[in-house]
C-alpha positions in Angstrom: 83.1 123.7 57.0 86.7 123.9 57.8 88.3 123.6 61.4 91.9 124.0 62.6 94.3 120.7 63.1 95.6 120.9 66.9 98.2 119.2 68.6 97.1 115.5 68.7 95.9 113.6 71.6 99.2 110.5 72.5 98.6 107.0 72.1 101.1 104.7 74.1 102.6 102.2 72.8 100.1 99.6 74.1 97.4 101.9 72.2 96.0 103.9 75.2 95.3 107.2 75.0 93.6 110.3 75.9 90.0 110.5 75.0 89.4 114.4 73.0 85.8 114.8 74.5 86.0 114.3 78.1 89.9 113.3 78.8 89.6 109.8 79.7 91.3 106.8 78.7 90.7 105.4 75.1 91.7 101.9 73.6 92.5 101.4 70.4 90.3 99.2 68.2 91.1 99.6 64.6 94.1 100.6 62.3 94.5 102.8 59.2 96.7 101.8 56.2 97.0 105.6 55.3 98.8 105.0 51.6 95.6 102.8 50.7 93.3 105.2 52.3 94.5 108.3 49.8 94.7 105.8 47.4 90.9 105.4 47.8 90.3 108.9 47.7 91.9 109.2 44.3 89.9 106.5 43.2 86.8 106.8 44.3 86.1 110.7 44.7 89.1 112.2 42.8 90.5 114.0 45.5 94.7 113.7 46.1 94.8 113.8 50.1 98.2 112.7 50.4 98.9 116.2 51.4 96.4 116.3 53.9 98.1 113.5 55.5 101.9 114.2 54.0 103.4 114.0 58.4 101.0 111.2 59.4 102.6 107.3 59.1 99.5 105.6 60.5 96.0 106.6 62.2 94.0 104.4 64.4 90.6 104.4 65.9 90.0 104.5 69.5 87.1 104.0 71.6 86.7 106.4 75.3 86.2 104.2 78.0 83.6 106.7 79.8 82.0 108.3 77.1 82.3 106.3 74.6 83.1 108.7 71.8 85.3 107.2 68.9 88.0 109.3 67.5 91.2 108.8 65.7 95.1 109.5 66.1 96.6 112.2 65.1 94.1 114.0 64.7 94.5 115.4 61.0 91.8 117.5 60.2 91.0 118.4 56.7 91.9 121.6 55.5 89.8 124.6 53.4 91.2 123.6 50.3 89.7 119.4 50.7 86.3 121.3 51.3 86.5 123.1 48.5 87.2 120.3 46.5 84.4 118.4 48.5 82.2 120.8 47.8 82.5 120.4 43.9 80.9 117.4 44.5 77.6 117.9 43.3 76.1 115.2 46.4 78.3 116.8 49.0 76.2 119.8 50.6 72.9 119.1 51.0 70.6 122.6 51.1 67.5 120.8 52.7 68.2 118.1 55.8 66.2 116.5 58.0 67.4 117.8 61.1 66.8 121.4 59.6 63.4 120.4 60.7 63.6 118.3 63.7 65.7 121.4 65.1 62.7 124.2 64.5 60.6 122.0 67.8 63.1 123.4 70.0 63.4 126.9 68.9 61.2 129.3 69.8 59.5 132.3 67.9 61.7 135.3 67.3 64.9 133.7 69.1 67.7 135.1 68.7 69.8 132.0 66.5 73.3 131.0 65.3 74.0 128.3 63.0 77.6 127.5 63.9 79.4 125.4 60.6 76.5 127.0 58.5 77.8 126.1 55.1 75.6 127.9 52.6 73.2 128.6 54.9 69.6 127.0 54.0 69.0 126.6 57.5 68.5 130.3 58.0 66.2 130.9 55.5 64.1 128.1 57.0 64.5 129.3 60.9 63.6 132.7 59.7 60.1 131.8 58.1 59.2 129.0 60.0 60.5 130.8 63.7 60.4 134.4 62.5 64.1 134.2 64.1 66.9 136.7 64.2 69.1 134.5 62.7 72.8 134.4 61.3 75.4 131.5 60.6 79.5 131.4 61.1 81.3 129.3 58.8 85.8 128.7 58.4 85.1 127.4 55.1 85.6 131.1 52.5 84.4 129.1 49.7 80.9 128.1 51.4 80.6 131.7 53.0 81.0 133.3 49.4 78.0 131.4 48.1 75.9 132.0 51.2 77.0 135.4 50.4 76.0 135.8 47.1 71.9 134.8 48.2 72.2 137.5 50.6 72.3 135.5 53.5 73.6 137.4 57.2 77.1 134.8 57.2 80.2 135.4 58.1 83.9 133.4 58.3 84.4 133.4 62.0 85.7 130.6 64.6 83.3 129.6 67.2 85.7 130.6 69.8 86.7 133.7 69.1 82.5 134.5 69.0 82.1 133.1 72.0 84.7 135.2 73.9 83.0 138.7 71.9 79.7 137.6 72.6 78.5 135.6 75.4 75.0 134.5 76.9 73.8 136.6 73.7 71.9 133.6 72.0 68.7 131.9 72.5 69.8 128.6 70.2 73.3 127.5 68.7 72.8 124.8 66.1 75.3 122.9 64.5 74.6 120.5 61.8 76.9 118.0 60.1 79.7 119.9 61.8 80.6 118.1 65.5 82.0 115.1 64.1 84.9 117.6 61.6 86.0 119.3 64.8 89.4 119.1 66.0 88.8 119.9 69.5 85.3 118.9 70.4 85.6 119.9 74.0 86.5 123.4 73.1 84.1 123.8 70.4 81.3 122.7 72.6 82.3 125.1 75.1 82.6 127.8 72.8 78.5 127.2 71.7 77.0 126.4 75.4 78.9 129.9 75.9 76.8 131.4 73.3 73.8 130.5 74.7 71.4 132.4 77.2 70.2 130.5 80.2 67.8 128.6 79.8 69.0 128.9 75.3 68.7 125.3 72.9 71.9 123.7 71.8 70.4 121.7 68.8 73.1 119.3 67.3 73.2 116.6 64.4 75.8 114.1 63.9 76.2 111.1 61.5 74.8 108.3 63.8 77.1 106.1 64.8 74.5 103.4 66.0 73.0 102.6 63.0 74.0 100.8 59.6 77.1 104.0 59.6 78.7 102.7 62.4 79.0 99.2 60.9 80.3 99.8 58.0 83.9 99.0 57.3 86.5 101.6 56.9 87.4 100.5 53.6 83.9 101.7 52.2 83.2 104.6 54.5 86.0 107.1 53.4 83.8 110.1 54.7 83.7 108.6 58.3 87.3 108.9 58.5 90.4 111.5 58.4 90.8 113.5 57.1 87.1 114.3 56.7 85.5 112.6 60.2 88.1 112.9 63.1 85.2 111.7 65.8 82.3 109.6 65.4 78.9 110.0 67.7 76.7 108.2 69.5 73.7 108.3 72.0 75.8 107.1 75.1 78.3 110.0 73.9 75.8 113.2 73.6 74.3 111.6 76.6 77.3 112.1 78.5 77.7 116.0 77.4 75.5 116.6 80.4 78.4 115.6 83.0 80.8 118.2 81.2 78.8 121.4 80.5 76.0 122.9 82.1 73.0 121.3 79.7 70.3 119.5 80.3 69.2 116.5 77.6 65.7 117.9 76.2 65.4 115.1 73.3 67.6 112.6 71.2 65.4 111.5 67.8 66.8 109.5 64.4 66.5 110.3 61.1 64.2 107.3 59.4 66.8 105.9 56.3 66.3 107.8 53.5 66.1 106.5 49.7 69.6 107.4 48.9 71.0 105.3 51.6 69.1 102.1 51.3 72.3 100.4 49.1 74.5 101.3 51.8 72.3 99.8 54.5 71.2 96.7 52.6 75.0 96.1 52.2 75.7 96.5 55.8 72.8 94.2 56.8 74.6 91.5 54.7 78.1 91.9 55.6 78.6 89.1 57.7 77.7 86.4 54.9 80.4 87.3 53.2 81.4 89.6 50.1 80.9 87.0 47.5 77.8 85.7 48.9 76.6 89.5 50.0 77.1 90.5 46.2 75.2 87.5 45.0 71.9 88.3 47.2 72.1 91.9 46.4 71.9 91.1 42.3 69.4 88.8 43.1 65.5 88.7 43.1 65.9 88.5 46.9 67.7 91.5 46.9 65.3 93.5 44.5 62.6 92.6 46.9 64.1 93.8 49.9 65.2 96.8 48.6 61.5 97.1 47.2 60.0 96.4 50.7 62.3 99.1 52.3 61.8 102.2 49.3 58.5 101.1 47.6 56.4 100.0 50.6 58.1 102.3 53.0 59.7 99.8 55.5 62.6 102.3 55.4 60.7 105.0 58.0 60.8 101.7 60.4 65.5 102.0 60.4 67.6 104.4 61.6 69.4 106.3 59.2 72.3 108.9 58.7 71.5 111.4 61.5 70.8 111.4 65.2 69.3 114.6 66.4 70.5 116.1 70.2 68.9 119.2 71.9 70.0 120.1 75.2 68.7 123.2 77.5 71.4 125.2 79.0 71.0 125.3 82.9 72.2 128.6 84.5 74.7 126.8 86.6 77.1 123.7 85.8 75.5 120.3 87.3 76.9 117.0 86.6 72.9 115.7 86.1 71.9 113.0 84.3 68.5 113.5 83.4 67.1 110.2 83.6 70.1 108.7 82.6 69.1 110.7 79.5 68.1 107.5 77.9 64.8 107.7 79.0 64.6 110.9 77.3 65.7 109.3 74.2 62.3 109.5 71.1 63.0 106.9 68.5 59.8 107.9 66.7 59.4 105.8 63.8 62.6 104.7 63.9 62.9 101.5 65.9 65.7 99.2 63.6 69.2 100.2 64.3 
């Protein structure tokens, strides 16, 4: 999915700055060496991003003091041609995901659906058997369009806002998977989908979860959860606090239990604070095995939150700055208990 850079949000020179959610003050917490970050890039994936980020001297992280959302400064969001490169990657886009499913309990039969950042569009061929939905998916990215395309799926390249203005009130759910945390203007993109949405219509969103083993990872590692790719990063406290700013109402907030492919990266996390040299020894050793074992084999996994947490909201017919229960209350861990 590809979405257009806009003019970035200041930081003063003590490192305050505007939040790009709600428009509160921020603080700066971390800072971006951006010549070893594309250097990483060219390493590690084989992607050259220095002209992603040819205008951009440093980025920093900041953290909203209301809402909590984390974004960085500038924002410098990717462009089509990093996606396309991205999605050569043969790990990058994922056809079947776990909040494919978790999204079908909030969407009725035979709604009328839009996947907004639909990539090649799997989702619709599962909300159409499973719902018997009238459904169809937007995407800025030609590339990803041109292979939803080609398997006959109802896509289109479109910007969210420009929908939104043609077709309002006209949809009984809006998803948007993987997409939130890419988005230059998250405010505006927001709007754009409660817009698109009847009364009383689902706005189903996942995001990389920000509260679990991915939001303790060290920038160094986690190139993906960073510019140019990541510009914001998400947690409960922040898709709580959507309720204050459009008109939606939190129905349920679950976590995807940590899948096999991310136990490593987890297990790595969990030992970070022991040290590298000391983390690196426990991980080769028969420790290690065994609690990598206990988390795959004997399926201790299902018991930690993974990558994804899982939002779905009803839109009221009238803007209220509710907080349903603080919408923590709402919140269903599931099996998922271990951040």
């Amino acid at each position: 999915m590809l979405f257009v850079k806009q003019a970035e949000s200041p930081a003063d020179a003590a490192g305050a700055s505007t939040c790009l959610l709600c428009g509160h003050e921020g603080d700066e917490i971390e800072r971006i060496d951006v010549r070893r970050l594309i250097a990483k890039w060219k390493s590690r994936l084989g992607i050259n991003i220095g002209h992603e980020l040819k205008d951009v001297d440093g980025i920093t992280e900041h953290r909203c003091r209301r809402c909590g959302l984390l974004y960085f400064l500038p924002v410098a969001a990717g462009s089509e041609d990093l996606y396309r490169q991205l999605q050569e990657l043969p790990w990058y886009y994922s056809e079947v995901k776990w909040e494919h499913h978790a999204a079908l309990r909030d969407i009725p039969a035979n709604a009328a659906v839009l996947e907004v950042g639909c990539g090649f569009g799997s989702f619709l061929d599962l909300v159409q058997e499973r719902r018997h939905a009238d459904a169809k998916g937007i995407d800025l990215s030609s590339a990803a369009i041109e292979v939803a395309q080609s398997q006959r799926r109802p896509v289109a390249v479109e910007d969210v806002v420009d929908l939104a203005a043609r077709e309002p009130e006209t949809y009984d759910a809006v998803c948007a998977f993987q997409v939130l945390e890419h988005v230059a203007d998250p405010r505006k993109f927001l709007d754009a989908c409660v817009r698109l949405l009847k009364p009383g219509g689902r706005l189903c969103i996942g995001v990389p979860n920000n509260d679990g083993y991915l939001g303790k990872q060290q920038l160094d590692v986690a190139l993906l959860n960073q510019p140019p790719h990541h510009i914001t990063r998400w947690g409960t406290r922040t898709l709580t606090s959507l309720v204050s700013l459009f008109p939606l109402e939190v129905r349920r907030i679950v976590f995807e239990p940590l899948e096999n492919q991310h136990v490593p990266e987890y297990i790595t996390v969990r030992l970070d604070p022991v040290g590298r040299v000391l983390r690196r020894r426990i991980e080769r050793s028969a420790i290690g095995v065994l609690i990598s074992l206990a988390l795959t084999r004997l399926g201790l996994r299902r018991l930690v939150r993974g990558h994804t947490v899982y939002a779905s909201y009803t839109r009221l017919p009238f803007k209220t700055a509710r907080v349903v229960a603080t919408g923590l209350a709402l919140m269903e861990c599931g099996p998922s208990m271990i951040g």
